[in-house]
C-alpha atoms as one frame of an Amber mdcrd trajectory, in Angstrom:
protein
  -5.109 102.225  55.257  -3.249 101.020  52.710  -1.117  98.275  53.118   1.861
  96.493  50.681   2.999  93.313  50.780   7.162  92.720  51.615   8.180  89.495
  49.950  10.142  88.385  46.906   7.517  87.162  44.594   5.908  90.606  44.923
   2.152  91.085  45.837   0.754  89.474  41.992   2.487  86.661  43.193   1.901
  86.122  47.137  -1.982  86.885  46.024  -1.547  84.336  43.723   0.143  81.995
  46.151  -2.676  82.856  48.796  -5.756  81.720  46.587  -3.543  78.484  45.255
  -2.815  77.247  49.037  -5.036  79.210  51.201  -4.630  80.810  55.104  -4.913
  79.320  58.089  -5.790  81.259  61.223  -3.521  81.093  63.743  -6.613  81.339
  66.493  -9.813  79.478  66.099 -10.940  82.484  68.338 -10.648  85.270  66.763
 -13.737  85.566  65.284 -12.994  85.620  61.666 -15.276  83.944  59.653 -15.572
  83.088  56.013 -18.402  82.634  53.722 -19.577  78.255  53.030 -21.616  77.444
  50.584 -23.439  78.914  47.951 -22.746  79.867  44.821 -19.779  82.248  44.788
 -16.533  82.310  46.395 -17.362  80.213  48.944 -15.100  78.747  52.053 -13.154
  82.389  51.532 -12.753  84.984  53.475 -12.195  88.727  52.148  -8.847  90.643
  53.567  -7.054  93.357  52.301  -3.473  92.754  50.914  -1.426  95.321  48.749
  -4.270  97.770  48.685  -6.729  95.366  47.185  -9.314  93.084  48.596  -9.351
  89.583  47.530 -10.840  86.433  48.506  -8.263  83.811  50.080  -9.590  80.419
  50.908  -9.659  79.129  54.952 -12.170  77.113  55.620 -10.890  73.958  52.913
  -8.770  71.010  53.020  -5.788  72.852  51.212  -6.064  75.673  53.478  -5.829
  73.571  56.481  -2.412  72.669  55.074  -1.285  76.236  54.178   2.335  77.212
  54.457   0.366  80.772  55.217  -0.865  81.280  58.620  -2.676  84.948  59.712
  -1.813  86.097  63.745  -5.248  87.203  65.549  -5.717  90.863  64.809  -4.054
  93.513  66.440  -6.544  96.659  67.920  -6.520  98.094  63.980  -7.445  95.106
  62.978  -4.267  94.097  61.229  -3.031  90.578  60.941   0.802  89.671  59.956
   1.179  86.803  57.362   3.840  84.441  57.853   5.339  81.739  55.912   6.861
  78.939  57.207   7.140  81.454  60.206   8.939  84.375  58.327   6.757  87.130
  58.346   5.884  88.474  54.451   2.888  90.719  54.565   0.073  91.995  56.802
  -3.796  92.007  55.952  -7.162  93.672  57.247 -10.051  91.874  57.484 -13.296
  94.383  56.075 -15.821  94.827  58.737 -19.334  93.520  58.363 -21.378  95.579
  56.159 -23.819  97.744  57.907 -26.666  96.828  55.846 -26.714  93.476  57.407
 -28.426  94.384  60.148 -31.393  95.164  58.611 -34.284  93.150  57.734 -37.430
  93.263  55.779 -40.621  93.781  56.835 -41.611  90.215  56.797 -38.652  89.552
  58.966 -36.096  88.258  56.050 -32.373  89.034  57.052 -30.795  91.480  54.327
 -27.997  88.995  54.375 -30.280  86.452  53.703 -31.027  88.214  50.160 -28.088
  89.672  48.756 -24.011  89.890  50.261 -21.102  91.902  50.236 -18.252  89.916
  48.331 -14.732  91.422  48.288 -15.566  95.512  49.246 -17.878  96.966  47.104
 -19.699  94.810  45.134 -23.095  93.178  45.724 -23.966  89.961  45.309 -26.768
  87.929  44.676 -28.263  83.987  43.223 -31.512  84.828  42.879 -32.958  81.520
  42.510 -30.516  78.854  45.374 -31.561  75.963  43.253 -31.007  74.739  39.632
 -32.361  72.220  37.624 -29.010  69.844  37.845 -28.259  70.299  41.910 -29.895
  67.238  43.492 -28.831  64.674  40.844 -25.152  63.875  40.579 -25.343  62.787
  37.340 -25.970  65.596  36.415 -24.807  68.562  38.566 -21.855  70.445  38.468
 -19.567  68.317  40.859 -17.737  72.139  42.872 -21.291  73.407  42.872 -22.370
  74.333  47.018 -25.422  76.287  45.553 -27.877  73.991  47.854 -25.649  74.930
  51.037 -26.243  77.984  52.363 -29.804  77.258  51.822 -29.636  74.085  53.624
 -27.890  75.805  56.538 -30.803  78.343  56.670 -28.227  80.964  55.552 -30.442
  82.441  52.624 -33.915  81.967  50.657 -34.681  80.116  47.559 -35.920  82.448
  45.505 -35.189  86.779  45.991 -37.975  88.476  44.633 -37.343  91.470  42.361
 -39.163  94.011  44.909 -36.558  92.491  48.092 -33.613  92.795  45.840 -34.248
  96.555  45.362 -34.846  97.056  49.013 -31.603  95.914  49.532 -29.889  97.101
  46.725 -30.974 100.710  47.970 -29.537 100.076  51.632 -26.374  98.787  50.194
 -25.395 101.786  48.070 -26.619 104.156  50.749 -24.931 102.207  53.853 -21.535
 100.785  52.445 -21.456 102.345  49.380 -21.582  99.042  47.119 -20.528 100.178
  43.782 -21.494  97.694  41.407 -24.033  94.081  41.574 -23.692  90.990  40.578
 -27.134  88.407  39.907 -26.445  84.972  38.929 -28.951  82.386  39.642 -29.095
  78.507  39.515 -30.466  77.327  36.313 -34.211  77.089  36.501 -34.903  75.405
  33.215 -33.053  74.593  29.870 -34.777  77.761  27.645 -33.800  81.143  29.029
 -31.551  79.577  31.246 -32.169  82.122  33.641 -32.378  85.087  31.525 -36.087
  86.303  32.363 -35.529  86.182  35.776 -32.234  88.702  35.580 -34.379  90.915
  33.547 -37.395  91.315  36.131 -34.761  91.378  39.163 -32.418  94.267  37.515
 -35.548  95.968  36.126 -36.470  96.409  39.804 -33.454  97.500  41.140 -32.367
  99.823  38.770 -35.512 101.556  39.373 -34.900 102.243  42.726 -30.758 102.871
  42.533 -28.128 103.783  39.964 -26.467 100.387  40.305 -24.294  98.502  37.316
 -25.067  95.290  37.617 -23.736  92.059  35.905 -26.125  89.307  35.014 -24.656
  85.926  35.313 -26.321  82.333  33.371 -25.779  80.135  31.077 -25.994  80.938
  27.408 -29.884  81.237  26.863 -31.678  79.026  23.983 -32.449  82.156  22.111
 -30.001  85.116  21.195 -33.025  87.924  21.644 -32.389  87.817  25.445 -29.855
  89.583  25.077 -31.763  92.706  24.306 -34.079  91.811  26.439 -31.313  92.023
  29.506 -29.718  95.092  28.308 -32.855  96.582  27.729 -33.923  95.721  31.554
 -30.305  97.818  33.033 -28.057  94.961  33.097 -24.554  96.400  31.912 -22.552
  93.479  31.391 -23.198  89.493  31.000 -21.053  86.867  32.494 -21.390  83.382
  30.979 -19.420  80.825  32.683 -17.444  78.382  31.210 -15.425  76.654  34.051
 -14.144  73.719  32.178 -12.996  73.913  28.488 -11.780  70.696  27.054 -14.773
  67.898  26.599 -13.421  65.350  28.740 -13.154  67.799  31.348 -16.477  69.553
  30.854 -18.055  65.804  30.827 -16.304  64.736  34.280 -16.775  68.149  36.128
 -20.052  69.153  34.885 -21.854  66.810  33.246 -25.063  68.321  32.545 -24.058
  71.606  31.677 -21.812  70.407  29.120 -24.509  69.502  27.229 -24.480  73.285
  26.330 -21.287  72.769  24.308 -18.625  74.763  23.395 -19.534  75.909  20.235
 -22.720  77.411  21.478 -21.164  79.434  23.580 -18.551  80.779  21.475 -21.873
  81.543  19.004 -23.343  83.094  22.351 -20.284  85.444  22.736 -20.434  86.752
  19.968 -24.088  87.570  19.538 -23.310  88.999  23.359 -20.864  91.512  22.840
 -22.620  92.659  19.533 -25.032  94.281  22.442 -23.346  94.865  25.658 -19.863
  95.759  23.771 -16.303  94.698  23.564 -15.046  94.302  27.371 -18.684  93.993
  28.684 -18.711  90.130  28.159 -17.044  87.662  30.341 -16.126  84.274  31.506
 -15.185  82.749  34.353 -12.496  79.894  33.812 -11.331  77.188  37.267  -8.026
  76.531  36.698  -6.832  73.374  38.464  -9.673  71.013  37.030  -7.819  69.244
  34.266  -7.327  71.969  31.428  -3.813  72.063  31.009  -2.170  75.683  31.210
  -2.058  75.919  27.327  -5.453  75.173  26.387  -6.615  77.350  29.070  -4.368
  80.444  27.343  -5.426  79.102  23.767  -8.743  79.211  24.687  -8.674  82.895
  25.918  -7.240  84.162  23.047  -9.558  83.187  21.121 -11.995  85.061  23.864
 -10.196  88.141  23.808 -10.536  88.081  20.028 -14.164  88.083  20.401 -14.286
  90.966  23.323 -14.783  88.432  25.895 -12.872  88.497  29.121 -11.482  85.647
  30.258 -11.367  85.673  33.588  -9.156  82.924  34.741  -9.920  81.753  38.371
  -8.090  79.381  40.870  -9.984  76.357  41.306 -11.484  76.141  45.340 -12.692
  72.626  46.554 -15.847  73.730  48.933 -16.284  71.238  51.445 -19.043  68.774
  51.508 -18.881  68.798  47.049 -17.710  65.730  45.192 -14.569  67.657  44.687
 -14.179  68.823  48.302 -10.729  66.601  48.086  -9.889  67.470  44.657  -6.079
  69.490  45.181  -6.265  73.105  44.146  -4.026  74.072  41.219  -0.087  74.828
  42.400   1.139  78.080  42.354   2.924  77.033  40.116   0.485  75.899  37.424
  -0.599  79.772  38.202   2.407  81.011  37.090   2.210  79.466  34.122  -0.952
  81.296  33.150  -1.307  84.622  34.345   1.055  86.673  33.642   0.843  85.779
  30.304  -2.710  85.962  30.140  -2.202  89.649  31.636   0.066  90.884  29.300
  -2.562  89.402  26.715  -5.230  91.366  28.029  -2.922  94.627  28.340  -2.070
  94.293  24.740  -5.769  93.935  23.204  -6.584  96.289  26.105  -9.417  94.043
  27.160  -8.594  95.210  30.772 -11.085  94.600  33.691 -11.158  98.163  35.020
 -13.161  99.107  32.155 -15.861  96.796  32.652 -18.673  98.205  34.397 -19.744
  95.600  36.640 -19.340  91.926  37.504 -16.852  89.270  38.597 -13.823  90.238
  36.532 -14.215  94.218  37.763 -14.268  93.339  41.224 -10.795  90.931  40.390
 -10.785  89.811  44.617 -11.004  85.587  43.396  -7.856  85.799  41.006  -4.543
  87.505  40.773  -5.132  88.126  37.194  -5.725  92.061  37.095  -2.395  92.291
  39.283  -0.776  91.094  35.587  -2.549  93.589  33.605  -0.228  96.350  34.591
């Protein structure tokens, strides 16, 4: 079913105004759950709005504030939006993919190992730890990755052999179209980068799957091969914060990896997976001012790089579980000319073949490419 949203700032701009303030649920009982913790979109909850699927925070502070409030699903599963109690949309929340009630043989829910984010994509953190989570000196202050481990709600570290079992039920099941593997940062070498190879290695023997590896820029530029070489079809290296001050408040270890290096790291990327094939995720809403944040990805774009430019979420029970999400209209401010930046270089996100930016469901931004 497709379904369009009825309201004057147009759907760009109520998805927009969605991720900036979040939903509420009108009943606690309907059964409409989101996903805590971890480390992806977490305290979201996947509807489709406009004919697209994208992630719209419930379960924060902000969201418990939210002008936007969802009615309990009719029998087609279709929930109206209202506004200050004017009606401006309707959304479906996805059903549960079916490949989460399986299990592996020693008893290790699917779920557990990998998860369906937005539709079609597959996700998974291979390792739930990194080497900056339980020190807050150190740690990225929005990171949950110690969470959903915490709450029993995955396993520390996904084997390359359980990631293809699942893998394989997920294409066959739901029809997941493309993977994502990011991991916690296990040490301050590869930053990660061995274990992506061995895990999409494994999976891509079992399953034609494009997957996007996700870590920090590794110590040595030959790991780039090495990735490409093991079936991963696009790398995603993760700013977050640009400016120094910002980078040393929000993330204080990791921005000991500094700029520079990973503009150096962008460039030695794309010179193997290709222009387009290369991107970044950016939190808007953590102290980068609008311009720097556009400066910033045109410099990206120049380089191939996506820049995929993300409202910042405060998870609940993080040191910034009270920091205020960015307005919608410090969004406006960005996007759509970011999107008509992208259109013109056509760096567009349709055209990569896997990863965060091609699934688009935790920013309005690929609503602005058009």
């Amino acid at each position: 079913m497709t379904l369009s949203a009825q309201t004057k700032v147009g759907p760009a701009g109520l998805i927009s105004d969605l991720q900036s303030l979040g939903l509420r649920l009108e009943d606690n009982e309907v059964g409409v759950t989101g996903r805590r913790g971890g480390a992806g979109p977490s305290d979201h909850k996947a509807v489709s709005l406009a004919g697209r699927t994208v992630m719209i925070p419930i379960a924060t502070v902000s969201a418990c504030e939210s002008p936007f409030v969802a009615s309990r699903p009719d029998a087609n599963g279709i929930s109206e939006i209202r506004r200050n109690g004017v009606v401006v949309s309707h959304i479906e929340f996805p059903r549960q993919p079916r490949f989460y009630d399986l299990q592996t043989t020693e008893g290790i829910p699917y779920s557990q190992i990998a998860t369906l984010h937005s539709s079609d994509v597959l996700a998974t953190t291979l390792l739930q730890s990194c080497i900056r989570y339980g020190n807050r000196n150190t740690s990225c202050q929005f990171c949950a990755i110690g969470q959903s481990l915490s709450a029993g709600k995955t396993i520390l570290r996904k084997t390359p052999e359980q990631l293809a079992e699942v893998a394989k039920a997920a294409v066959e099941l739901d029809n997941v179209k493309h993977m994502v593997m990011t991991t916690g940062t296990p040490n301050l070498t590869d930053r990660g980068a061995a274990l992506l190879c061995e895990s999409a290695e494994a999976v891509k023997a079992v399953v034609d799957l494009p997957i996007q590896g996700q870590c920090e820029p590794p110590d040595d530029d030959i790991w780039f091969e090495r990735m490409k070489a093991a079936g991963i079809a696009s790398l995603g290296m993760h700013l977050e914060a640009i400016t120094p001050e910002v980078r040393a408040r929000i993330m204080p270890g990791k921005a000991g990896v500094v700029l520079e290096r990973y503009m150096d790291a962008f460039d030695a990327a794309v010179a193997v997976f290709g222009r387009g094939q290369v991107s970044t995720y950016i939190l808007a809403g953590l102290g980068d001012t609008p311009d720097v944040i556009l400066s910033v990805s045109e410099q990206l774009i120049t380089k191939g790089v996506y820049p995929f430019v993300v409202p910042f979420v405060p998870i609940t029970g993080t040191p910034l579980e009270n920091h205020p999400a960015p307005t919608p209209a410090f969004m406006a401010q960005i996007l759509p000319q970011l999107g008509a930046m992208l259109k013109k270089a056509n760096l567009l996100s349709h055209d990569m073949k896997a990863g965060c930016a091609k699934c688009g469901a935790c920013s309005a931004l690929a609503s602005y490419e058009v």
